[in-house]
Each structure stands twice: as C-alpha cells, then as structure tokens.
N, CA, C and O atoms as a GROMACS GRO file, in nm:
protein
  496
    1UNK      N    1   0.635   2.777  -0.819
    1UNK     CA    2   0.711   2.659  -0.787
    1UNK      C    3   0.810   2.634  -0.900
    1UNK      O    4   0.798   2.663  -1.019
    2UNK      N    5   0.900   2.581  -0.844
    2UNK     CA    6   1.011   2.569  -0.944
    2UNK      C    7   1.026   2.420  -1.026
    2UNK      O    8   0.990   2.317  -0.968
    3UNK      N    9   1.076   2.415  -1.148
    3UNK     CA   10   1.085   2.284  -1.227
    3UNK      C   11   1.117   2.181  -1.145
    3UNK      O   12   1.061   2.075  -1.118
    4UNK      N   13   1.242   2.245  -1.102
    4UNK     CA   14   1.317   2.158  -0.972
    4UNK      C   15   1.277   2.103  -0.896
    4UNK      O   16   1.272   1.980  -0.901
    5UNK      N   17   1.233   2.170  -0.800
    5UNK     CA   18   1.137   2.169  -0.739
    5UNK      C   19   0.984   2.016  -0.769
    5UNK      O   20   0.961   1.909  -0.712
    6UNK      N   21   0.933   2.076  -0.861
    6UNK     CA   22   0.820   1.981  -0.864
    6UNK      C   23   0.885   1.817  -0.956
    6UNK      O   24   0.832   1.707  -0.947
    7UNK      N   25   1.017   1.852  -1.042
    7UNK     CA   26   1.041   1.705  -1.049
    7UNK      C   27   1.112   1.640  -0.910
    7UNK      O   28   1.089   1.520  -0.899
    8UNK      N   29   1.170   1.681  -0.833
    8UNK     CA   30   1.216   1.581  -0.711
    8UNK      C   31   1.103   1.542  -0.693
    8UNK      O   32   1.073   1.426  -0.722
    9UNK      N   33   0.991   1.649  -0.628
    9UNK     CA   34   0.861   1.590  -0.579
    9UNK      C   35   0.768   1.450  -0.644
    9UNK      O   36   0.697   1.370  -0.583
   10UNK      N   37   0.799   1.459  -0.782
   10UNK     CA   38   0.764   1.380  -0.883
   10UNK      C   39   0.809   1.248  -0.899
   10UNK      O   40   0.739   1.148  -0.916
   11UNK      N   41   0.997   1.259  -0.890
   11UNK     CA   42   1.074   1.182  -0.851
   11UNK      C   43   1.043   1.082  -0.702
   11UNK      O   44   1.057   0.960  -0.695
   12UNK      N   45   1.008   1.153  -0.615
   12UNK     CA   46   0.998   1.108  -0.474
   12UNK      C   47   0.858   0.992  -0.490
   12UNK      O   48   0.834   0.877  -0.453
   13UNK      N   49   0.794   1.089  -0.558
   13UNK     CA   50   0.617   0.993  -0.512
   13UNK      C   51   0.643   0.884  -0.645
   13UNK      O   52   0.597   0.770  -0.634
   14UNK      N   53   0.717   0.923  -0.767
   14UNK     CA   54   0.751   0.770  -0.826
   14UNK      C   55   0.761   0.640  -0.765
   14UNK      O   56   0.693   0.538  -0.773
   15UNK      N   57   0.904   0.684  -0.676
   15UNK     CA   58   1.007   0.576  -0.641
   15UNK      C   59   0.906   0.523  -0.498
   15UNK      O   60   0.901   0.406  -0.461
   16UNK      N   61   0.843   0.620  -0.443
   16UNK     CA   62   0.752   0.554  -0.306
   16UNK      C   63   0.649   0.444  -0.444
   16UNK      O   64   0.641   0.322  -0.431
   17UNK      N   65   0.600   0.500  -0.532
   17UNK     CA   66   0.472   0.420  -0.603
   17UNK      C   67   0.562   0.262  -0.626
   17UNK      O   68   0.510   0.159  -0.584
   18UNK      N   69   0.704   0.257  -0.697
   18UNK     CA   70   0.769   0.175  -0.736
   18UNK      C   71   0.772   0.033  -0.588
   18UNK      O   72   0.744  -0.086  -0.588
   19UNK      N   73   0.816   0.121  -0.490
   19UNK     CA   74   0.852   0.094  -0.366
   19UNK      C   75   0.744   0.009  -0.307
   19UNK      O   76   0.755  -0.105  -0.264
   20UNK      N   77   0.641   0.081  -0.312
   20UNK     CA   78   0.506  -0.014  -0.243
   20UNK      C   79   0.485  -0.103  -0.360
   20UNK      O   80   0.463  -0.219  -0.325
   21UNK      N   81   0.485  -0.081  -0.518
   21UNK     CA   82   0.444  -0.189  -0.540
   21UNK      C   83   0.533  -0.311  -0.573
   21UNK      O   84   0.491  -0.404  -0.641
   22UNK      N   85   0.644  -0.307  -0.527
   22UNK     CA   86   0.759  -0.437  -0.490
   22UNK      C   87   0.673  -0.487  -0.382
   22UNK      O   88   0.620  -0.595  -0.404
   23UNK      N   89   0.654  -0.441  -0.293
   23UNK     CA   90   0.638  -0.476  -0.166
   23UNK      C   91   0.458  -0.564  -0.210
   23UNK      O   92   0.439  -0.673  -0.155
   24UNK      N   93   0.398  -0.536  -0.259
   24UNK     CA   94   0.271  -0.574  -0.312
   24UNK      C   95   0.313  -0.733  -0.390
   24UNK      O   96   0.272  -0.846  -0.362
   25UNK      N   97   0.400  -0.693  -0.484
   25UNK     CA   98   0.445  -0.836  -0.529
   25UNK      C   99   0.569  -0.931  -0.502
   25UNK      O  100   0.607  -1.024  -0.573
   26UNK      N  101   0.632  -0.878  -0.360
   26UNK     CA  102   0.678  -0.934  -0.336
   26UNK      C  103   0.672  -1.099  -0.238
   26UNK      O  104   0.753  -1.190  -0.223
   27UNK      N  105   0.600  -1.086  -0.212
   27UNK     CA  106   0.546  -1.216  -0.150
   27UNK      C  107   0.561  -1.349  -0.305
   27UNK      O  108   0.629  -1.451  -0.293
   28UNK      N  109   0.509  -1.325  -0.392
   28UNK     CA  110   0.555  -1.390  -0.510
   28UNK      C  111   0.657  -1.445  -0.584
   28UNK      O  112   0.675  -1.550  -0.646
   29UNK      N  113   0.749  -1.297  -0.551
   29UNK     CA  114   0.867  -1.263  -0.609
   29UNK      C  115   0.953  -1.341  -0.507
   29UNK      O  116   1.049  -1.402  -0.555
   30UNK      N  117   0.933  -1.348  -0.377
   30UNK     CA  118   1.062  -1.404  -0.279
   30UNK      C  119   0.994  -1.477  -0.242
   30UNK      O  120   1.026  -1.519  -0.131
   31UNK      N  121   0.910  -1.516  -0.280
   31UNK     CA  122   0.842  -1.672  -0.201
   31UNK      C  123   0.797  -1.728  -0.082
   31UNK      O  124   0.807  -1.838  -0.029
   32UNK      N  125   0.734  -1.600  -0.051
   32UNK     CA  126   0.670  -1.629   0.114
   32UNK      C  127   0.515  -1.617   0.085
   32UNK      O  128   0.443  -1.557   0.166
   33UNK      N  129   0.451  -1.685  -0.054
   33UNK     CA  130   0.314  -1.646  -0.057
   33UNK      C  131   0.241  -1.684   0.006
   33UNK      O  132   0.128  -1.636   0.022
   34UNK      N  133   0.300  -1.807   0.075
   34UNK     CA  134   0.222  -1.925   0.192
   34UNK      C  135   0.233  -1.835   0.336
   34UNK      O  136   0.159  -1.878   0.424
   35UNK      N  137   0.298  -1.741   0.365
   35UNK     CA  138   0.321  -1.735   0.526
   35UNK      C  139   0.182  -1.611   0.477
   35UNK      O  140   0.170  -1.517   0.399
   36UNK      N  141   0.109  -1.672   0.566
   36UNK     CA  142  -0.036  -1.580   0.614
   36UNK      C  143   0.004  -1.418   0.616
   36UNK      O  144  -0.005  -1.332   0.529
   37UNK      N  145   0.040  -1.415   0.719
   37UNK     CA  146   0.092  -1.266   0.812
   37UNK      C  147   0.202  -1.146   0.668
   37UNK      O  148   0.175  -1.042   0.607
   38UNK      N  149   0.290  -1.215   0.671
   38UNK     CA  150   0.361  -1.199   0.576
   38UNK      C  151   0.304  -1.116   0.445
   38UNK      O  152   0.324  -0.996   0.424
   39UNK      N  153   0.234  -1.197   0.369
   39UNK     CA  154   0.180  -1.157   0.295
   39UNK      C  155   0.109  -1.091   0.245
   39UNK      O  156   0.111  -1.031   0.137
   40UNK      N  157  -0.008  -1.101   0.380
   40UNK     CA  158  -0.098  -1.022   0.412
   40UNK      C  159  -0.053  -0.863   0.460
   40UNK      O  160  -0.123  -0.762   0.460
   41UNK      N  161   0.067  -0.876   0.493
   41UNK     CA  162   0.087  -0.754   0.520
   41UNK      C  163   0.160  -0.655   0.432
   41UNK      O  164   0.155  -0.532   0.435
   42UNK      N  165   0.219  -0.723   0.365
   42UNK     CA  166   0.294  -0.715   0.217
   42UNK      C  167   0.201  -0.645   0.129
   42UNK      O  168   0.235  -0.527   0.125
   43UNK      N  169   0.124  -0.662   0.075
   43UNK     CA  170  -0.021  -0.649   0.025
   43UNK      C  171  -0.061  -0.509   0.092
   43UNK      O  172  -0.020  -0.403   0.047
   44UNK      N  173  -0.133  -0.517   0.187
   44UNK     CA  174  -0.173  -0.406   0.267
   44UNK      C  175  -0.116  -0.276   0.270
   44UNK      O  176  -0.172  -0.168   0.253
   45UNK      N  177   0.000  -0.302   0.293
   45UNK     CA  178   0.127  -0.192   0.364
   45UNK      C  179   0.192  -0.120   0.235
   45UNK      O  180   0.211   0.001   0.223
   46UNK      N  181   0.228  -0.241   0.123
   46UNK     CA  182   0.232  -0.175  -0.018
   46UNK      C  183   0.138  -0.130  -0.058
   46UNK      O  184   0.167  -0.014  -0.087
   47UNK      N  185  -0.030  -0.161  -0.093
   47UNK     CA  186  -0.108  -0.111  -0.124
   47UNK      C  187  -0.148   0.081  -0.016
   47UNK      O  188  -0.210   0.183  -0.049
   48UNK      N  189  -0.092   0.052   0.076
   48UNK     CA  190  -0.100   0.157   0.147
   48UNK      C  191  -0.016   0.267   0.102
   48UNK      O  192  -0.058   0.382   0.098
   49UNK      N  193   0.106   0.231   0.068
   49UNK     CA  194   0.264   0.328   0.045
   49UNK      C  195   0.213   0.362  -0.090
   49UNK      O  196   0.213   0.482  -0.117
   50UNK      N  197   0.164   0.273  -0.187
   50UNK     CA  198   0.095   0.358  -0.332
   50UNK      C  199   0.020   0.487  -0.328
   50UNK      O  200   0.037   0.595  -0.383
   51UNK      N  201  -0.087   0.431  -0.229
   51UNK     CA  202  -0.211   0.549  -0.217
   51UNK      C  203  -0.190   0.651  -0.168
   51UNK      O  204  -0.254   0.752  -0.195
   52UNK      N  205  -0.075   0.643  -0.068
   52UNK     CA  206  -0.003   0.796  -0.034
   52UNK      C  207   0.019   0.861  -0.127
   52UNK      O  208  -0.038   0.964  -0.163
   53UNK      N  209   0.133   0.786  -0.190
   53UNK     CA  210   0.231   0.864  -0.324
   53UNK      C  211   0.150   0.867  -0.424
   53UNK      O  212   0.202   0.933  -0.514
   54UNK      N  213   0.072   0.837  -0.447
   54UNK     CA  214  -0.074   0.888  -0.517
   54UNK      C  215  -0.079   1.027  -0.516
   54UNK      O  216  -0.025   1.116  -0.581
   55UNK      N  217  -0.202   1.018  -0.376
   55UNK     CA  218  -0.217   1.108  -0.313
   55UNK      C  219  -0.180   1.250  -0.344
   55UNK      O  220  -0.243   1.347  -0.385
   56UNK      N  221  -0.004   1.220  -0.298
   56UNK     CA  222   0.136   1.339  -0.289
   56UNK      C  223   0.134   1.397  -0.441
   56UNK      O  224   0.141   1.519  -0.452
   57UNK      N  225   0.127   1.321  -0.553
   57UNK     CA  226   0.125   1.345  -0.672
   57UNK      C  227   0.029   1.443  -0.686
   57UNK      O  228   0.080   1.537  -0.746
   58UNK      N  229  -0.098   1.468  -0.655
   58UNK     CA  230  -0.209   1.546  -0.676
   58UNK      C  231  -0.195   1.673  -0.592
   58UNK      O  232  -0.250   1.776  -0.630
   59UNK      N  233  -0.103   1.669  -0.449
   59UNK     CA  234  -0.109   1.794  -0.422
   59UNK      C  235  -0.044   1.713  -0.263
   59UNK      O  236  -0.084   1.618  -0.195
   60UNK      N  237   0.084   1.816  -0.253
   60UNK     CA  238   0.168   1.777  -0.143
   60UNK      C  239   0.149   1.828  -0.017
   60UNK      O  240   0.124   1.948  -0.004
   61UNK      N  241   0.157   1.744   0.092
   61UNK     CA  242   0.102   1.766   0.208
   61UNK      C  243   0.193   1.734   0.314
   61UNK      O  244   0.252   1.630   0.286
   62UNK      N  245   0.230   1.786   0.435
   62UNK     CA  246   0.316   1.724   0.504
   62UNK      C  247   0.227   1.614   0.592
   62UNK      O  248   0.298   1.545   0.665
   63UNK      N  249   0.115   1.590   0.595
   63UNK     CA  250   0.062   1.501   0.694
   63UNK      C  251   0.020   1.369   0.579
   63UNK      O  252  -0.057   1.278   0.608
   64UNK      N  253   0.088   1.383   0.449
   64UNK     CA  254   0.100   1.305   0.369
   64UNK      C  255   0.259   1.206   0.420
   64UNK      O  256   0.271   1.084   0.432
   65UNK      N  257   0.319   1.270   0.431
   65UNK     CA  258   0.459   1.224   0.436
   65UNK      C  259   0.527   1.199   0.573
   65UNK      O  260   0.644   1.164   0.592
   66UNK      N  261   0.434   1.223   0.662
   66UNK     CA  262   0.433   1.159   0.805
   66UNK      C  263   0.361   1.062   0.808
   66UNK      O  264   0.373   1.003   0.916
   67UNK      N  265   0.258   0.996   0.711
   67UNK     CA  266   0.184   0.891   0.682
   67UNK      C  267   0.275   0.784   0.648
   67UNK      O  268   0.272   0.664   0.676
   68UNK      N  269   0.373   0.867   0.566
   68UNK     CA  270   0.446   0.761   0.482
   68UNK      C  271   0.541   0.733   0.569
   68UNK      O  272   0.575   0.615   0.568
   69UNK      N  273   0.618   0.831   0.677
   69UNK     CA  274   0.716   0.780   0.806
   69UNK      C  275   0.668   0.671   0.900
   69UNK      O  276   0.731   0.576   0.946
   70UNK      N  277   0.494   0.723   0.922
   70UNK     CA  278   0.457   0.574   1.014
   70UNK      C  279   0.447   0.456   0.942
   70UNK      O  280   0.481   0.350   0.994
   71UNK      N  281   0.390   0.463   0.789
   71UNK     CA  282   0.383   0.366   0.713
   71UNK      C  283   0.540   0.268   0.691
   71UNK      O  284   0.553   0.147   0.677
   72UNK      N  285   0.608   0.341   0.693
   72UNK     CA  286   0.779   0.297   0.672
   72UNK      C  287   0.802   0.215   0.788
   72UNK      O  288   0.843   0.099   0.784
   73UNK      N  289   0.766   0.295   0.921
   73UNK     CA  290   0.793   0.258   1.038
   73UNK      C  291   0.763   0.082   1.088
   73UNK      O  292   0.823  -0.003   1.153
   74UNK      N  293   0.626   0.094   1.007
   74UNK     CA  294   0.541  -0.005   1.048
   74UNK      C  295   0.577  -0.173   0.974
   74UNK      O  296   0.558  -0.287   1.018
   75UNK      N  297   0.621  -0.136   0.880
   75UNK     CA  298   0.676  -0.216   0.743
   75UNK      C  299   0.804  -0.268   0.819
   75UNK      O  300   0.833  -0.388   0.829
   76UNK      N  301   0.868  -0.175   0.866
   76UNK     CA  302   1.021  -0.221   0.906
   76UNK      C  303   0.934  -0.331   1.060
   76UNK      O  304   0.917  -0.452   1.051
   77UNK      N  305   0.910  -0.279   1.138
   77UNK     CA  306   0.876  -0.332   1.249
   77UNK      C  307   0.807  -0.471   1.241
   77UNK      O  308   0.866  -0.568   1.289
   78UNK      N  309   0.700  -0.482   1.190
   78UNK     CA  310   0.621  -0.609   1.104
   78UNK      C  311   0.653  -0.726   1.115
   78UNK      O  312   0.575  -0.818   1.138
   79UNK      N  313   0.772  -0.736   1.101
   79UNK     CA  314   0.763  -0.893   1.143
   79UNK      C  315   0.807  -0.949   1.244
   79UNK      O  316   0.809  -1.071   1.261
   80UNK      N  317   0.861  -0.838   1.342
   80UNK     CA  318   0.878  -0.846   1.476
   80UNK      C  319   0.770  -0.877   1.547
   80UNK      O  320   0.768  -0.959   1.639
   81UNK      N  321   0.638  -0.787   1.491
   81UNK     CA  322   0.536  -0.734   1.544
   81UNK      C  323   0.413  -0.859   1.510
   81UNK      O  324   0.325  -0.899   1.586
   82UNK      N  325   0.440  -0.899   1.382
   82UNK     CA  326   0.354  -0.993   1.326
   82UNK      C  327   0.458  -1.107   1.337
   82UNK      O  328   0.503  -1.120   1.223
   83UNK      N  329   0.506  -1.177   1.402
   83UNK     CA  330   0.607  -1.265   1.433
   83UNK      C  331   0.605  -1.356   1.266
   83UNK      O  332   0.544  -1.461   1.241
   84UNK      N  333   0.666  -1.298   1.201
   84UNK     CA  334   0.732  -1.351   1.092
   84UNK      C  335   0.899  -1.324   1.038
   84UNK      O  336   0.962  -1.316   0.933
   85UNK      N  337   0.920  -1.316   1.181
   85UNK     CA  338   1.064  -1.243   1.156
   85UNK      C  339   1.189  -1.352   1.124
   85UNK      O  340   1.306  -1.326   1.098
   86UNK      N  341   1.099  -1.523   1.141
   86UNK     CA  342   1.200  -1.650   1.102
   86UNK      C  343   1.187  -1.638   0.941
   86UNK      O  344   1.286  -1.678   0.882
   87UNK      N  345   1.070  -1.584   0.852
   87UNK     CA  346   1.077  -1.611   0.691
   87UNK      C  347   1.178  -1.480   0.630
   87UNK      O  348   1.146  -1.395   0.547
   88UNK      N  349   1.286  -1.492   0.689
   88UNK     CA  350   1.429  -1.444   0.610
   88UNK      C  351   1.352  -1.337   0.458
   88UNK      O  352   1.306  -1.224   0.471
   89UNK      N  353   1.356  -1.379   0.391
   89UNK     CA  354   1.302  -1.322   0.261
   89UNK      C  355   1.182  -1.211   0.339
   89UNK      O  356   1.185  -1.092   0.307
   90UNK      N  357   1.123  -1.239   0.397
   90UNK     CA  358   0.972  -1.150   0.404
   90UNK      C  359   1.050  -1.026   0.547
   90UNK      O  360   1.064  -0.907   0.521
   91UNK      N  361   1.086  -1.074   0.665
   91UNK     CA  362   1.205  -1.001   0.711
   91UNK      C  363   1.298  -0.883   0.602
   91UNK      O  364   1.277  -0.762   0.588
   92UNK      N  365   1.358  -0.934   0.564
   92UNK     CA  366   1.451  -0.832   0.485
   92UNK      C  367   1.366  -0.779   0.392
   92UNK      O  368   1.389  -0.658   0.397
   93UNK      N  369   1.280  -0.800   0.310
   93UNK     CA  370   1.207  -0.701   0.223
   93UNK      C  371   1.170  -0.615   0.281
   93UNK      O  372   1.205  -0.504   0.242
   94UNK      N  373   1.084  -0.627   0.396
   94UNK     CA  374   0.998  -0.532   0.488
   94UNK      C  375   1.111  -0.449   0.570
   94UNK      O  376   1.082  -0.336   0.611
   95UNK      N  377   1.192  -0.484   0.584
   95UNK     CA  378   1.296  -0.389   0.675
   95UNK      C  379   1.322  -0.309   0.533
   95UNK      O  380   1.268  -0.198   0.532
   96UNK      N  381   1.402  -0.347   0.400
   96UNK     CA  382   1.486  -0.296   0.358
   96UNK      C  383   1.362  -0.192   0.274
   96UNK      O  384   1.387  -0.072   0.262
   97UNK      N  385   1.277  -0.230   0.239
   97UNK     CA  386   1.171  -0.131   0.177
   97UNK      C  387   1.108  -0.023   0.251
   97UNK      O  388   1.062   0.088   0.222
   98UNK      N  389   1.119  -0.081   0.337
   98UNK     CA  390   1.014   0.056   0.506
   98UNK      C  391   1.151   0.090   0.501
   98UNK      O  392   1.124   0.190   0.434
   99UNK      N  393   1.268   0.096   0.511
   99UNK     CA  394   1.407   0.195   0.542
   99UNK      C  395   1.403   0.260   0.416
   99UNK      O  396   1.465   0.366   0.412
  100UNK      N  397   1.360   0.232   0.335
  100UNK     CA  398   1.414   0.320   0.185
  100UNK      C  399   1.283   0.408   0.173
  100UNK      O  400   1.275   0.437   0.054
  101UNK      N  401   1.206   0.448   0.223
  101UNK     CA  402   0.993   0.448   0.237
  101UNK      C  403   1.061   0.582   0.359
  101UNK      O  404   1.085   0.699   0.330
  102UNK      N  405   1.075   0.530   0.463
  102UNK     CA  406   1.113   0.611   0.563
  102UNK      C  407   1.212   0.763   0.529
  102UNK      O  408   1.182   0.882   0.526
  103UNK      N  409   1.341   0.687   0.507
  103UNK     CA  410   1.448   0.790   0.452
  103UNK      C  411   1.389   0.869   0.312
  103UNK      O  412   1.456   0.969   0.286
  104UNK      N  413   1.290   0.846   0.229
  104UNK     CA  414   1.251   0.932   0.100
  104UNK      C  415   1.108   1.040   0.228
  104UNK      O  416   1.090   1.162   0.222
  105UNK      N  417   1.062   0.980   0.287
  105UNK     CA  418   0.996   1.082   0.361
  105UNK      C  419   1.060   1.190   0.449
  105UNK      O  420   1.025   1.307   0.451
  106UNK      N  421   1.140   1.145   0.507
  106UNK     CA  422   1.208   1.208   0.568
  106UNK      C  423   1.306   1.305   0.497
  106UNK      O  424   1.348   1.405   0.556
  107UNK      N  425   1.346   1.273   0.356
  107UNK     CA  426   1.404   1.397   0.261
  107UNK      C  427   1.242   1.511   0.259
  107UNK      O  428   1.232   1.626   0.304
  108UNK      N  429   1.158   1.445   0.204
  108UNK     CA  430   1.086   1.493   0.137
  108UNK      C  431   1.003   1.636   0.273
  108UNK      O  432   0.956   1.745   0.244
  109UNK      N  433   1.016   1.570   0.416
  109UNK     CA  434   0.968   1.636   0.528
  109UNK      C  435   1.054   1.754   0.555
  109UNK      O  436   0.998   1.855   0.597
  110UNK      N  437   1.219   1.755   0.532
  110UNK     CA  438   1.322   1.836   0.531
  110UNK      C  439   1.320   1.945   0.398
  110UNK      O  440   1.356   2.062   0.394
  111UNK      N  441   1.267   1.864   0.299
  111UNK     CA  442   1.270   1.953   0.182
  111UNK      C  443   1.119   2.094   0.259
  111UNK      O  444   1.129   2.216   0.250
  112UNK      N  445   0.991   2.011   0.329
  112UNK     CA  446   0.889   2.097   0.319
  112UNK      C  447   0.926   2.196   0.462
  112UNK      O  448   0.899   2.314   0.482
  113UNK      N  449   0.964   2.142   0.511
  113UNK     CA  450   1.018   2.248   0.651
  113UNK      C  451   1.134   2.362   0.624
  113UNK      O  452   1.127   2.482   0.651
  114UNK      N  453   1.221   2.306   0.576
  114UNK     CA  454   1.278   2.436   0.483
  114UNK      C  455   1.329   2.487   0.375
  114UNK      O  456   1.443   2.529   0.353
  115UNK      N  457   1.217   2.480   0.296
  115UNK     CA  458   1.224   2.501   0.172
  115UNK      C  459   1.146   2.663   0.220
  115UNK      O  460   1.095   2.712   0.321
  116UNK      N  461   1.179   2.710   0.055
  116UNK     CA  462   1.174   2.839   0.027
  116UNK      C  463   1.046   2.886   0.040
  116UNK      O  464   0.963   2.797   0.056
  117UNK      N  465   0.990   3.038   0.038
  117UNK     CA  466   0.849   3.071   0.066
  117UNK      C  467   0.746   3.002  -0.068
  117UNK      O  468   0.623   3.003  -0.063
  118UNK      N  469   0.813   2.953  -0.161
  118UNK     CA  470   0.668   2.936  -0.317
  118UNK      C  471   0.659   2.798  -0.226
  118UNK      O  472   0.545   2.769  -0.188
  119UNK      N  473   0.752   2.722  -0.193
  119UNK     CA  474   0.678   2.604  -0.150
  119UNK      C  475   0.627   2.590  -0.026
  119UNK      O  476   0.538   2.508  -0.004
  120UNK      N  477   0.663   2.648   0.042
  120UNK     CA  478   0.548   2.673   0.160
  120UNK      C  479   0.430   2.697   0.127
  120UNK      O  480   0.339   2.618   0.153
  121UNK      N  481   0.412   2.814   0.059
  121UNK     CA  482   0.224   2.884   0.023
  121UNK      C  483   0.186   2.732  -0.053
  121UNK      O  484   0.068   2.704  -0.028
  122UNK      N  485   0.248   2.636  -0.132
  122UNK     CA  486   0.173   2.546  -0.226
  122UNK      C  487   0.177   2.460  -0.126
  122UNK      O  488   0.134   2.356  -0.176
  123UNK      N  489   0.212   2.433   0.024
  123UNK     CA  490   0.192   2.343   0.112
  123UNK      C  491   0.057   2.380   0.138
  123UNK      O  492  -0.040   2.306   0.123
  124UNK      N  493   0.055   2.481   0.171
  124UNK     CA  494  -0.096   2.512   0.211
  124UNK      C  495  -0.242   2.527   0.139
  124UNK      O  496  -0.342   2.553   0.207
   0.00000   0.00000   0.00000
C-alpha cells in the first residue's frame, strides 16, 4: 500500500471522526438541547459516524463505508423523518453534516472500486 494511499484513508476517517463529533456536540453548540428528537439523534447518529471511522482506521472495508452512506443518508433525512425539521439550527446541521458524511464515503467507495490491485488484496 502506498503512503498516499493510506494518508487519504487516514485523512478520510479523521474528518468523518471530526464530523460525527460536531454532530455529538452540536445540540449545545446551536442550541437545540431542549428539542427531544433532535438531540437525541444528534448524539446517536454522531456517536454512530465516530465508530465507523474508528472502525475504518483499523482496517478498511467497503461495507464500512456503505454504513457511513446510510448513516449520512439518515442524518440528512432526520428531521423530516423525526419531524424536527421547524428547529432551523438542528435541520441544517443534520443536512449539512450527513452531505459532507455522504460525499467523503462516496470518494472513499470510488477510491475502493477502482483503485489499484495493493488496495484491493488489503480490502480483503
């Protein structure tokens, strides 16, 4: 595997670790600590996006990073879904963090589909 190579990978599961844990303290940070749903999901969904990019850090997987596409997915959707989509602040975090969660998986799924043969065999 190449330097290159394993710092993007390194790079990637950082910025997801960074990513979920905004999302963990953001309920604090933008001031929706009172909306139930919100928060609760804030919490959860960040604590979830860490443990992936955890995870990815120890040894990269593509059914790691389709975790992290539904995880993205789910974040953006959320307050549609968990009808908190009037607390403005908790809305836009969850969209704008699950879009930035989503699009780093989705590099990272393009990098493992065609990337070169050393990173294939270390997929497996």
């Amino acid at each position: 595997m190449s330097a290159i190579v394993h710092r993007t990978d390194t790079a990637i599961n950082i910025a997801n670790v960074v990513l979920g844990g905004i999302l963990v303290i953001a309920p604090w940070l933008l001031g929706f600590r009172n909306e139930t749903w919100a928060s609760w999901n804030a919490w959860l969904s960040g604590g979830v996006v860490v443990l992936l990019a955890l995870l990815a850090v120890v040894r990269i997987n593509d059914w790691e990073e389709w975790l992290n596409v539904f995880a993205g997915l789910w974040i953006v959707g959320s307050p549609w879904l968990l009808f908190f989509d009037d607390v403005i602040s908790a809305r836009w975090s969850h969209v704008i963090i699950g879009g930035c969660i989503i699009a780093m998986a989705a590099v990272e799924l393009r990098r493992l589909y065609l990337a070169p043969a050393d990173m294939t065999a270390r997929r497996r």
